[in-house]
C-alpha positions as CSV (number, residue, x, y, z in Angstrom):
1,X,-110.2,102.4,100.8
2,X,-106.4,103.2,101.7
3,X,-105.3,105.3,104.5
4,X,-104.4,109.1,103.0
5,X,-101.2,110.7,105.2
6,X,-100.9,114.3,104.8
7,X,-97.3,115.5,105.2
8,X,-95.9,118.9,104.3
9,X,-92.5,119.8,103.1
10,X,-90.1,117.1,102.5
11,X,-87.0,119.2,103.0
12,X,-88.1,120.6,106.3
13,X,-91.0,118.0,108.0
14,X,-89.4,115.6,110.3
15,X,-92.5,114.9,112.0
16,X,-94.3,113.9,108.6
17,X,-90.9,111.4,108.0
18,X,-91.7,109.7,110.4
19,X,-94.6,108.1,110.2
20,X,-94.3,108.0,106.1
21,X,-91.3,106.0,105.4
22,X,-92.8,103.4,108.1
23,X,-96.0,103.0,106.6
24,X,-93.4,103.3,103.4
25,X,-91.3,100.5,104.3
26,X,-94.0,98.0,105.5
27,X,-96.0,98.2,102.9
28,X,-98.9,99.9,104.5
29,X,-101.0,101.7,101.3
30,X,-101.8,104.6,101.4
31,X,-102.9,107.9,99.5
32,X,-99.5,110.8,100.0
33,X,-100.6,113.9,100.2
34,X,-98.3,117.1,100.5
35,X,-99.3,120.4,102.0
36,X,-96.5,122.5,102.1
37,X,-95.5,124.9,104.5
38,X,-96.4,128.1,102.5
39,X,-95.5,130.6,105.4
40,X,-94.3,130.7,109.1
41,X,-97.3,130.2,110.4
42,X,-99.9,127.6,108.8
43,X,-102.0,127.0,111.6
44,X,-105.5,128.2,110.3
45,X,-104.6,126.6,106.6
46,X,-104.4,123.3,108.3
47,X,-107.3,123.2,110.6
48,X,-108.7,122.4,107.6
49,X,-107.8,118.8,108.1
50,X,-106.1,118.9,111.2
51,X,-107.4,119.4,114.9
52,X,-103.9,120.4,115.9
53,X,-103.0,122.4,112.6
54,X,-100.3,120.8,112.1
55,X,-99.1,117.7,110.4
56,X,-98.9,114.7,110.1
57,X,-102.2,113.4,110.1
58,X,-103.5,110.4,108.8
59,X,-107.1,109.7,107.5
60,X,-108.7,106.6,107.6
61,X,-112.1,106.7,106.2
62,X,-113.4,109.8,108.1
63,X,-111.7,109.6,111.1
64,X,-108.7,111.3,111.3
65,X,-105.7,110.1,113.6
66,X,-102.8,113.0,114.5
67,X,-99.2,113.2,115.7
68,X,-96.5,110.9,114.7
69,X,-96.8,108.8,117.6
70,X,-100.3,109.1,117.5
71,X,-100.4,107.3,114.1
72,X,-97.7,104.5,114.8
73,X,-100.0,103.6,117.9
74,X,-103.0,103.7,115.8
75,X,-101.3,101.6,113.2
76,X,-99.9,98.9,115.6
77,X,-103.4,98.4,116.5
78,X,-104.0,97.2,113.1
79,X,-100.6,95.7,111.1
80,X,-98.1,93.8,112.2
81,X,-94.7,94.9,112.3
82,X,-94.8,98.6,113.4
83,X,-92.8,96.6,116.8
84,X,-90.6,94.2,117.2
85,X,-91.5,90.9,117.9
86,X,-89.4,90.1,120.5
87,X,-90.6,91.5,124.0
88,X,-87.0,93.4,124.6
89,X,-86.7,94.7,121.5
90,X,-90.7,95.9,121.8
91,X,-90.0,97.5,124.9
92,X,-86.5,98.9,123.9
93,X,-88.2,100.2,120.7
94,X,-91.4,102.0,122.6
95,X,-89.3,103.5,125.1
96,X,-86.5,104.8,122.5
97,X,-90.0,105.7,120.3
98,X,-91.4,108.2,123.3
99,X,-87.9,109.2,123.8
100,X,-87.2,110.3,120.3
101,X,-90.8,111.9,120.4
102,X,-90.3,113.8,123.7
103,X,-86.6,114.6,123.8
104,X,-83.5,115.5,121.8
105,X,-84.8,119.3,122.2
106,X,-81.4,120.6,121.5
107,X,-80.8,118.6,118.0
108,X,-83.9,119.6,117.0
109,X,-83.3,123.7,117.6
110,X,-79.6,123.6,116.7
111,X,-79.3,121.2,113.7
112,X,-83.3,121.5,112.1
113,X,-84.0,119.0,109.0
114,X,-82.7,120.3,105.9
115,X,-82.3,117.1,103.3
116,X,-80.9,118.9,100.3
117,X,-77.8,120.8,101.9
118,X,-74.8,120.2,103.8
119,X,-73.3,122.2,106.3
120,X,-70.6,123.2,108.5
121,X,-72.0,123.6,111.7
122,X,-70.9,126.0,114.5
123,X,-69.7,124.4,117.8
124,X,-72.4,123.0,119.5
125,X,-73.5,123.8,123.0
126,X,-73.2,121.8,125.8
127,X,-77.0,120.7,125.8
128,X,-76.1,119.1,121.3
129,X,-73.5,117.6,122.8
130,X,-75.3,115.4,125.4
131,X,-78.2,114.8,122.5
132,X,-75.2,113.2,120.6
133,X,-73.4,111.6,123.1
134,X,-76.9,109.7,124.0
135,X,-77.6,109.4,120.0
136,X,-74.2,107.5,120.2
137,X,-75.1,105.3,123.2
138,X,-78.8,104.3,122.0
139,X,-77.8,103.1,118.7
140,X,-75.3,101.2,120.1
141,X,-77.4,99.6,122.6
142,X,-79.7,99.0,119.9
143,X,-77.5,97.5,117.5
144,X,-75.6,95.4,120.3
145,X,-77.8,93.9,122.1
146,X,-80.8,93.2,119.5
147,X,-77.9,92.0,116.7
148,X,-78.8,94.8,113.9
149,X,-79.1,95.8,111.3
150,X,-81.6,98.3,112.8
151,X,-82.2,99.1,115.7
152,X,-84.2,97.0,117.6
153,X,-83.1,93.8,115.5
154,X,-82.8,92.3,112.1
155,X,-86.3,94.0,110.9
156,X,-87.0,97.4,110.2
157,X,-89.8,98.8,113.1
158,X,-91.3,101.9,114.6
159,X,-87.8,103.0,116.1
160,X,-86.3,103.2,113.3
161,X,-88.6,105.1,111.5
162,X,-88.6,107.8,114.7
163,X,-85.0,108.1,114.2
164,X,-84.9,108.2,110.6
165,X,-84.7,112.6,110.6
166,X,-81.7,111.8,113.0
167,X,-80.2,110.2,110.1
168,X,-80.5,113.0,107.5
169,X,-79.7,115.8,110.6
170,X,-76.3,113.4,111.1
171,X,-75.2,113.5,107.0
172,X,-76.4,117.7,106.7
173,X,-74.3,118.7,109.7
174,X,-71.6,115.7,109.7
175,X,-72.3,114.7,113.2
176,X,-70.5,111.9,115.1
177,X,-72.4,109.1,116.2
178,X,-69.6,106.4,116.7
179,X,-70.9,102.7,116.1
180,X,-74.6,104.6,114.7
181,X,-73.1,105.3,111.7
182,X,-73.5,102.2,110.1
183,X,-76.8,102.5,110.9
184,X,-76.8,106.0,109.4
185,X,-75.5,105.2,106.3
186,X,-78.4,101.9,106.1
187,X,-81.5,103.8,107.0
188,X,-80.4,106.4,104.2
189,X,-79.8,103.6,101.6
190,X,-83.1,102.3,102.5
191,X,-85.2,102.9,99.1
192,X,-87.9,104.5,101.2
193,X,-85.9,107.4,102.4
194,X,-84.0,107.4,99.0
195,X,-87.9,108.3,97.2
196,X,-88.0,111.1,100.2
197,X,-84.9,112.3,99.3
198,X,-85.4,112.6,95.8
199,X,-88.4,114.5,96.2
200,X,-87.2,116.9,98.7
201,X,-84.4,117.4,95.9
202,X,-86.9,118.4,93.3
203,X,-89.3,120.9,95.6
204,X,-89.0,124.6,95.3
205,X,-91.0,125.1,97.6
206,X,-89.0,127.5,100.3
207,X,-90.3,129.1,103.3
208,X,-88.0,132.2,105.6
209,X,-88.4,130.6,108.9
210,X,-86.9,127.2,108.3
211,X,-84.1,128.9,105.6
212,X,-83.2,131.3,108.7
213,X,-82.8,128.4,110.9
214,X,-80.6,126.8,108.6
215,X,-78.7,129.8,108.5
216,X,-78.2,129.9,112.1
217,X,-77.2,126.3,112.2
218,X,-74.0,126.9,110.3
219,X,-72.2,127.9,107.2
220,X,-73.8,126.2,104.3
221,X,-71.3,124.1,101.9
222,X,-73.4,122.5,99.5
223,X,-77.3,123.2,98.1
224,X,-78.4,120.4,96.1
225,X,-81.9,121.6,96.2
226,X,-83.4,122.7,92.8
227,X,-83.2,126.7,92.9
């Protein structure tokens, strides 16, 4: 029986990203299934299946396995790939892994996950600036020293699916990330995050909390969401 990952909105869920386009782009099977956020608070709707409510959560069989980082752990234990090979790149990957999971507080308030839009965002505070300047000086580490094309070397691993709502937040709000770019522009190329795209184009689902965040992030240019 395949795995089943429950994810909710593909417009808003960076945490659900995450561990979908890995599984997505290392061919792990498994059953998608959305549950989208119908209202600011969704907490007792997903206790249903999650001991957290909130998502993602992976099933496997009946056990269920929560958190992003919960589920690329559980998943190393049982597919290559999810880490580099190479026992730099595994340990640059973890640490930029736990980093990306713990961190970036700022880019996460001031520049929240919107695929379909673009947007002209207002200057950012001292604390966005520092979460870009270290964006900037990770992915070139990465890219440097492990020889690309993603981050930790020439396969596709863990880190880069962590990062991988860095790289739509960087094309919404236009944000500089120096040698990362290239980078950028790859991981959204990737045919993976091209399907999530393409989905999170076609939702109508919309929900007030993450729309006023939006808002607050900047002047919005371009929708390409379907109304």
């Amino acid at each position: 029986m395949p795995y089943t990952l429950i994810t909710a909105n593909r417009n808003y869920s960076s945490w659900s990203l995450r561990p979908w386009v890995l599984m997505k782009a290392l061919g792990i099977d498994f059953a998608d299934r959305i549950e989208p956020f119908a209202s600011p608070d969704n907490y007792q709707e997903f206790r249903s299946f999650s001991p957290t409510g909130q998502v993602p959560v992976l099933l496997d069989g009946e056990k269920a396995v929560w958190d992003s980082l919960g589920i690329t752990l559980y998943l190393a234990d049982r597919h290559e790939g999810i880490w580099p090979a190479d026992a730099g790149a595994r340990r640059f990957a973890q640490c930029g892994v736990s980093e990306m999971h713990g961190g970036f507080s700022a880019l996460r308030n001031q520049c929240t996950m919107n695929v379909g839009v673009r947007v002209k965002p207002h200057p950012p505070a001292d604390a966005l600036k520092r979460d870009i300047a270290r964006l900037e000086e990770l992915f070139t580490k990465g890219l440097t020293e492990f020889g690309g094309p993603w981050l930790a070397g020439a396969e596709f691993s863990a880190l880069d699916a962590f990062f991988a709502p860095v790289a739509f937040r960087i094309r919404t709000y236009g944000l500089d990330v120096g040698a990362g770019q290239a980078w950028t522009e790859r991981m959204l190329a990737h045919p993976a995050m091209r399907q999530w795209e393409d989905e999170a184009l076609r939702e109508e689902w919309r929900e007030i909390t993450h729309e006023e965040e939006l808002r607050a992030a900047g002047m919005v240019m371009e929708d390409f969401r379907t109304p």
